[in-house]
C-alpha positions as CSV (number, residue, x, y, z in Angstrom):
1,X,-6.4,-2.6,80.9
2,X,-9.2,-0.8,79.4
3,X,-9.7,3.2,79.6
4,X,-13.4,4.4,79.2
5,X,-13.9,8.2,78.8
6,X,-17.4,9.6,78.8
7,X,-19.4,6.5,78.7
8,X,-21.9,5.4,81.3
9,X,-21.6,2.3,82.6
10,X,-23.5,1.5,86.0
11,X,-21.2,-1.0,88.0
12,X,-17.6,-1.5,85.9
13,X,-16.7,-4.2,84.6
14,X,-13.2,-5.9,85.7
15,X,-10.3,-4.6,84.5
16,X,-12.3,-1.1,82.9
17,X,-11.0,2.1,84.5
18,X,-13.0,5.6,83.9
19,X,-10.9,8.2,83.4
20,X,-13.3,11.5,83.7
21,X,-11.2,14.7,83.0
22,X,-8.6,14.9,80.2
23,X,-6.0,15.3,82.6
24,X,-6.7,11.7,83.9
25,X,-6.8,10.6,80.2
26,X,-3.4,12.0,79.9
27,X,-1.9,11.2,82.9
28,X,-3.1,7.4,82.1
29,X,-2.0,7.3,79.0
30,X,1.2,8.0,79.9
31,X,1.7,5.5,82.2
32,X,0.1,2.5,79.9
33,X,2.7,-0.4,81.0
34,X,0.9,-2.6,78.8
35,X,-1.5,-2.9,75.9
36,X,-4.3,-0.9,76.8
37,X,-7.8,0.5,75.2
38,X,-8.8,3.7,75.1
39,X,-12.5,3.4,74.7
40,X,-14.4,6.9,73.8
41,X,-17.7,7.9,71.9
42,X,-18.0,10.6,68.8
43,X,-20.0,12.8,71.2
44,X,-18.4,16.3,71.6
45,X,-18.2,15.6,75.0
46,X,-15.4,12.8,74.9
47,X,-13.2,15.0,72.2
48,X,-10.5,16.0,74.7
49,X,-10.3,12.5,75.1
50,X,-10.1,11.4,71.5
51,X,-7.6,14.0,70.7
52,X,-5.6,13.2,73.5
53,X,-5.5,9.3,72.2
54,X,-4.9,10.4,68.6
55,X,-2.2,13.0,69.3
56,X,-0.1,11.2,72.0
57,X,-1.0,7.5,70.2
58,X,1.8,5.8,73.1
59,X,2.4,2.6,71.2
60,X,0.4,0.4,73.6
61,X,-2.8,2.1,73.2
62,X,-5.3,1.5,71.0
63,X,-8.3,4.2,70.6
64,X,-11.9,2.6,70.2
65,X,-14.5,4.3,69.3
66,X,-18.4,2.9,70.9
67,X,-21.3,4.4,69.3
68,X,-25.1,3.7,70.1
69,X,-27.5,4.4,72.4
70,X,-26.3,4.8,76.4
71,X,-27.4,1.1,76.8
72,X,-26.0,0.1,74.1
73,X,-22.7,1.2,74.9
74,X,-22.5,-0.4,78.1
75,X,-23.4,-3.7,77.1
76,X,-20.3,-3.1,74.2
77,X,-17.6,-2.2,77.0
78,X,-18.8,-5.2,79.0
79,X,-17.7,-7.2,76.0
80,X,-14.9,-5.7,75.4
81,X,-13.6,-6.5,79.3
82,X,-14.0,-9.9,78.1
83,X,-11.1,-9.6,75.8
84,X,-7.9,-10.6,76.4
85,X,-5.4,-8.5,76.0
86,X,-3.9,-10.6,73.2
87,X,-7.2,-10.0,71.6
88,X,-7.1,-6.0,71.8
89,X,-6.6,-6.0,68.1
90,X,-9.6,-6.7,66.9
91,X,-11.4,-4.5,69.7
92,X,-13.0,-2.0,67.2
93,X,-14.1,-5.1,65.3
94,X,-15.8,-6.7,68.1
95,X,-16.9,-3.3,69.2
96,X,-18.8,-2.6,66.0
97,X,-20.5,-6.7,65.6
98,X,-21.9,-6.4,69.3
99,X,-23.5,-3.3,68.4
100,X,-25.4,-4.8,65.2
101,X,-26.3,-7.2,67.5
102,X,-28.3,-5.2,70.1
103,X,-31.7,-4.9,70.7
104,X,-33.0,-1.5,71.7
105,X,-36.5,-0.6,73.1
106,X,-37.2,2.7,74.5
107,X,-40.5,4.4,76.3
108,X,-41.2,8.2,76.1
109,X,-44.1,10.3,76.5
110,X,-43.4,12.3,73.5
111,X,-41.9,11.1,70.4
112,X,-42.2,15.1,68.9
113,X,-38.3,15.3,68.7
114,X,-37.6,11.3,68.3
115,X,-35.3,10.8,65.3
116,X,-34.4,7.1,65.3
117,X,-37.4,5.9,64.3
118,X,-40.5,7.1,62.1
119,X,-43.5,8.0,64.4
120,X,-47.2,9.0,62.0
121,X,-48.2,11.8,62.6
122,X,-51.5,10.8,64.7
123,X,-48.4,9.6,67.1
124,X,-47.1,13.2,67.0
125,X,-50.3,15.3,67.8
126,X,-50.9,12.3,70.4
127,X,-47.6,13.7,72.2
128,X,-49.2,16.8,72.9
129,X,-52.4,15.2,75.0
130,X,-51.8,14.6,78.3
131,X,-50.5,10.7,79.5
132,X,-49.0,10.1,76.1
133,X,-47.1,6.7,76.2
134,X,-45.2,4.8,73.2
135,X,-42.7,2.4,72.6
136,X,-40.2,2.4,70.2
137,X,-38.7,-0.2,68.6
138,X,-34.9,1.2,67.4
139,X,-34.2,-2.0,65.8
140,X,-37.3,-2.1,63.6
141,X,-37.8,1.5,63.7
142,X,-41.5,0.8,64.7
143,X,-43.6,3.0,67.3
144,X,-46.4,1.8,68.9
145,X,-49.1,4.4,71.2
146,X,-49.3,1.9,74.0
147,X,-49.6,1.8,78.0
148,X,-48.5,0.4,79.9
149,X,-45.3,-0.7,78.0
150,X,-44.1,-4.4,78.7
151,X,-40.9,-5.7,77.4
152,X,-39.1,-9.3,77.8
153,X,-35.5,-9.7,77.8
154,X,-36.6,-13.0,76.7
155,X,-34.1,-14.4,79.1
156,X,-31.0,-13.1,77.8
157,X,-28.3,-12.9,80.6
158,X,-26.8,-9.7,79.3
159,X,-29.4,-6.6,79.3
160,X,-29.2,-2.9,80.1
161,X,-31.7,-0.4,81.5
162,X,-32.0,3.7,81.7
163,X,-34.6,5.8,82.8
164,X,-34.8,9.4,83.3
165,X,-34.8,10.1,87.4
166,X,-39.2,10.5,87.1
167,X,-40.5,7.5,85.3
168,X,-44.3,8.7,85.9
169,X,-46.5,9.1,83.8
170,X,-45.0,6.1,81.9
171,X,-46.4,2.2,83.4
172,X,-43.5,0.2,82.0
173,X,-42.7,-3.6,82.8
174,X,-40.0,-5.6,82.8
175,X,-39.8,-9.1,82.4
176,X,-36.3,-10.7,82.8
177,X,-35.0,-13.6,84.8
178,X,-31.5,-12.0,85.2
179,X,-31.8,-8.3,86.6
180,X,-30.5,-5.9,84.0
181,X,-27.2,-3.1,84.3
182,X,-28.9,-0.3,85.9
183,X,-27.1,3.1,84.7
184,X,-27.8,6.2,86.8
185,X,-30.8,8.1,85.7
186,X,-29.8,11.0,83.7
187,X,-31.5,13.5,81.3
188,X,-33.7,12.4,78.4
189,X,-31.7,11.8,75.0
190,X,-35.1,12.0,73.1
191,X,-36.4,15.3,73.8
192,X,-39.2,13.5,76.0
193,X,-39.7,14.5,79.2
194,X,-40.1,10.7,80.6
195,X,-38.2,8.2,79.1
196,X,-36.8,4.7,79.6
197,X,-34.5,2.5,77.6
198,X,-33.5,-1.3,77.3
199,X,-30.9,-3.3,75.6
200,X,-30.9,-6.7,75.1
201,X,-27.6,-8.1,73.4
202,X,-27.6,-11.9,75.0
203,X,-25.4,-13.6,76.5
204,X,-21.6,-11.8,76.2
205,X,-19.6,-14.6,77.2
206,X,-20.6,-16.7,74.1
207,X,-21.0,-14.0,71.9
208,X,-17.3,-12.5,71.7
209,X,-15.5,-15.7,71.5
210,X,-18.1,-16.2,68.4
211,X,-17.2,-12.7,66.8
212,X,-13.3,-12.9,67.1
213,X,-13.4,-16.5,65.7
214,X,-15.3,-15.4,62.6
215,X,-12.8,-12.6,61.8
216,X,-9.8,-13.6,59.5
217,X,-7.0,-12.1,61.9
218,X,-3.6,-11.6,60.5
219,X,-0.2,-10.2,62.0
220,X,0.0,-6.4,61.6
221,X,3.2,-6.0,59.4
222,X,4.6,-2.8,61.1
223,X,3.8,-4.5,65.3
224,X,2.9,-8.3,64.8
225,X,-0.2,-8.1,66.4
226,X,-2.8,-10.5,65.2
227,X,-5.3,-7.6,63.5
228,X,-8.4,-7.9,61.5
229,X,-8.5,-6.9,57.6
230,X,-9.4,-3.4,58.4
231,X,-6.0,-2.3,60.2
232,X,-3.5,-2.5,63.5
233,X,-5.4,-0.5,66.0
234,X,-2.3,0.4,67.8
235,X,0.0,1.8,65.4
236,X,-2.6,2.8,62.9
237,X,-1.2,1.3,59.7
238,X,-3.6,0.7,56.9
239,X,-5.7,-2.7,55.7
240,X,-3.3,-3.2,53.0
241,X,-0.4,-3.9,55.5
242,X,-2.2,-6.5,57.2
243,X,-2.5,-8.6,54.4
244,X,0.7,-9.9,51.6
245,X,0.5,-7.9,48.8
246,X,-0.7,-9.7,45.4
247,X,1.7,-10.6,42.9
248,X,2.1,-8.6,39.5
249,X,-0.4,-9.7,37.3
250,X,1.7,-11.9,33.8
251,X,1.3,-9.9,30.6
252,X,-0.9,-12.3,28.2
253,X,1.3,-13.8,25.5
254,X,-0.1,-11.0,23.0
255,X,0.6,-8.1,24.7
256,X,3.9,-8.6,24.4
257,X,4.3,-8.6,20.6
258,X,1.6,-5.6,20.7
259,X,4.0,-3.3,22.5
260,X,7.2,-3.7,21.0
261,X,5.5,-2.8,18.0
262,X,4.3,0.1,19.8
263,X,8.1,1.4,20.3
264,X,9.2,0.5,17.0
């Protein structure tokens, strides 16, 4: 089973439970049955629920942290539904590839407060006119004064879309052959007053298998859980546990000699 605290997702995918208050956090927590993901973001917003994780840490759950855009995240937790639970190891691992591997585009009419990307400043006196439009490339970091916006989702089967609830004055386009995650509108991250977002990650079902077969997984020392390099998610223990520890180094036939006539 998978938690998700404070994370937007549109339609859930199987198996992914919100839990909105820290009370349901708790309250699920406690009754975890069975490996289970606690999936939160850094915002301030989701700290009850990451201090709840971290300070109860029941044995079967494993706290992963999502970071990225509102799309972006949504697209991750539909991956992550698509691991099994014998897989939950490596869920911060396969968390943090699929969100190097999404595509972000985002429309505003002002990019005066935009910080993921480097608008000129033409583009930021532009913002103060009247039917200002620009798309933003977060993967490039490129900003472009255009209107209307058009975007291709080049037909990837996994894609994600936000918008604030009042698209106008924007004209943006969409081109996909598979209709995107719609999340609810909500207010503008950017500072804009009209907004929209897109993610494009491709096709899930292909990708995770790729990612978890590409990471050198390993049984946790202190649970048995196949982990990645970087740690057991469940019971916190450190890289080095997931991997035999070296053997002493020989001394070289010189050194030897060279200390014992250090002592003498």
């Amino acid at each position: 089973m998978i938690l998700v605290s404070a994370i937007a997702l549109g339609e859930a995918p199987p198996g992914c439970v919100r839990v909105e208050e820290q009370r349901d956090v708790i309250d699920a927590l406690a009754g975890a049955g069975s490996d289970t993901l606690l999936v939160v973001s850094p915002d301030r917003d989701d700290r009850p629920a990451r201090i709840a994780g971290r300070i109860l840490a029941p044995p079967r759950v494993a706290v992963v942290i999502v970071d990225g855009t509102a799309t972006q995240r949504a697209l991750i937790v539909r991956g992550l539904a698509l691991l099994e639970p014998s897989s939950y190891g490596a869920a911060q691992a396969v968390a943090d590839a699929l969100g190097k591997r999404c595509r972000t585009r985002i429309a505003l009419s002002s990019v005066a407060r935009l910080s993921q990307a480097s608008p000129s400043i033409w583009q930021h006196l532009r913002s103060l006119l009247p039917r200002a439009s620009f798309d933003v490339d977060l993967s490039e970091g490129s900003v472009r004064s255009v209107s209307p916006v058009t975007w291709d989702t080049d037909g990837a089967p996994d894609a994600c879309w936000a918008s604030g609830a009042e698209l106008a004055p924007l004209t943006v386009s969409l081109t996909a052959s598979t209709a995107p995650l719609a999340l609810p509108a909500d207010d503008s991250p950017y500072g804009a007053r009209h907004w929209a977002e897109l993610t494009v990650i491709g096709d899930l079902r292909s990708l995770v298998p790729q990612i978890l077969a590409s990471l050198p997984m390993a049984p946790c020392a202190a649970c048995g859980r196949a982990v990645p390099p970087t740690g057991c998610p469940f019971c916190g223990t450190a890289a080095a546990s997931t991997r035999p520890a070296a053997p002493p180094a020989p001394l070289s036939p010189t050194a030897v000699p060279q200390f014992e006539r250090q002592m003498l």
